[in-house]
C-alpha positions as CSV (number, residue, x, y, z in Angstrom):
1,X,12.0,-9.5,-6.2
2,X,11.4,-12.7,-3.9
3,X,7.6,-12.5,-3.1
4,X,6.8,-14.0,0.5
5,X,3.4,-15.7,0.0
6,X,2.2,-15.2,3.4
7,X,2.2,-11.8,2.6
8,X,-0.3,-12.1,-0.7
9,X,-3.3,-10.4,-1.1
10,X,-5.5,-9.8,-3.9
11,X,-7.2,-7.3,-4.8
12,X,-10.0,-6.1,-7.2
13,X,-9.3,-2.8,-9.7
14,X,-11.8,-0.5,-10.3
15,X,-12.3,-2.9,-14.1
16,X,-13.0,-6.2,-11.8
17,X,-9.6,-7.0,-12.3
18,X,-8.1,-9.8,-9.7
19,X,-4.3,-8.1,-8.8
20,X,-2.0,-9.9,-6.1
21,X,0.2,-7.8,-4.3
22,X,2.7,-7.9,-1.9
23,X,2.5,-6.3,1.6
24,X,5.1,-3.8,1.8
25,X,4.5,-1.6,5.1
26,X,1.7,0.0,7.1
27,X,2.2,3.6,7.7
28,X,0.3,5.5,10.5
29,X,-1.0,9.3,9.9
30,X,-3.2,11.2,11.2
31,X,-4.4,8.0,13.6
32,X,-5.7,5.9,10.5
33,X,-3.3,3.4,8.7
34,X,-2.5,3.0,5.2
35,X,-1.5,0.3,3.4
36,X,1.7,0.2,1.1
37,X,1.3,-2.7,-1.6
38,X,3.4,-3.9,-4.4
39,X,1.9,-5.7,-7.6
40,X,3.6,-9.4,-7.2
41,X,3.0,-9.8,-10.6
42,X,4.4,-7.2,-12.4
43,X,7.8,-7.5,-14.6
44,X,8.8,-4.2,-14.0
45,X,12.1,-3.2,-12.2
46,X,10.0,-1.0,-10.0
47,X,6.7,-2.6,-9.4
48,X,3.6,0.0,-8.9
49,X,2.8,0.5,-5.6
50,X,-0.8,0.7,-3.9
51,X,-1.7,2.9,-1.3
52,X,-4.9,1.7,0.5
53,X,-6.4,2.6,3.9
54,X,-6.0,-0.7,6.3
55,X,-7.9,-1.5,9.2
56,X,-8.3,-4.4,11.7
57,X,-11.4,-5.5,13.2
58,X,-10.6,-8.5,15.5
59,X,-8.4,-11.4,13.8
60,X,-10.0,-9.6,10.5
61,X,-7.6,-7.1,8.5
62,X,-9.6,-5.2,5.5
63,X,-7.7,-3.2,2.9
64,X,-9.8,-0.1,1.6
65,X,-9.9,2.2,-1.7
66,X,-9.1,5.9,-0.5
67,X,-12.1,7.4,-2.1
68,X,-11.2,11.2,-1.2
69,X,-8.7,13.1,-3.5
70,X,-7.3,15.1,-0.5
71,X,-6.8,12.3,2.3
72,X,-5.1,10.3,-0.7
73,X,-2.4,13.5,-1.7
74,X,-2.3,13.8,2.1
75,X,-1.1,9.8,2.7
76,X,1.2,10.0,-0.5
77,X,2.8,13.1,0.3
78,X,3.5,11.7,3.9
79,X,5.2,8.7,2.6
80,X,7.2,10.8,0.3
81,X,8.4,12.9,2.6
82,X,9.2,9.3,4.5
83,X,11.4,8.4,1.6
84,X,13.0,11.4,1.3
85,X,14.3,11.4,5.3
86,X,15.2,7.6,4.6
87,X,17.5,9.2,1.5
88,X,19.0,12.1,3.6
89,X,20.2,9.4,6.2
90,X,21.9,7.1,3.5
């Protein structure tokens, strides 16, 4: 996977552990947007992909933990049914 660096961010895990990732998309629902992140790092085939609430203040952009269970099944089950229409198409 080519890794654009302008689009690196790094992020801290819940163990204080530094993670760059890769921006993937921003996905709108329910009027908030969400973040879509892949781990730049990782040697997997399929990197893990982060889902964190995104928001822009001015010039600054802040990436957020999704603290609530139900607005977090809610995002991922969006962006699955996302991936599914993007499937039924090909």
């Amino acid at each position: 996977m080519a890794i654009d660096e302008e689009n690196i961010i790094e992020i801290t895990d819940e163990d204080g552990d530094v993670i760059k990732c890769e921006l993937y998309d921003i996905v709108e629902f329910e009027g908030k947007q969400y973040a879509l992140l892949l781990e730049a790092d990782s040697d997997e085939e399929e990197p893990e992909v982060v889902l964190m609430r995104y928001t822009e203040e001015g010039e600054d952009v802040y990436f957020e933990t999704i603290d609530d269970d139900d607005e977090f099944n809610k995002v991922q089950d969006y962006i699955e049914s996302l991936e599914e229409e993007i499937e039924d198409e090909e």
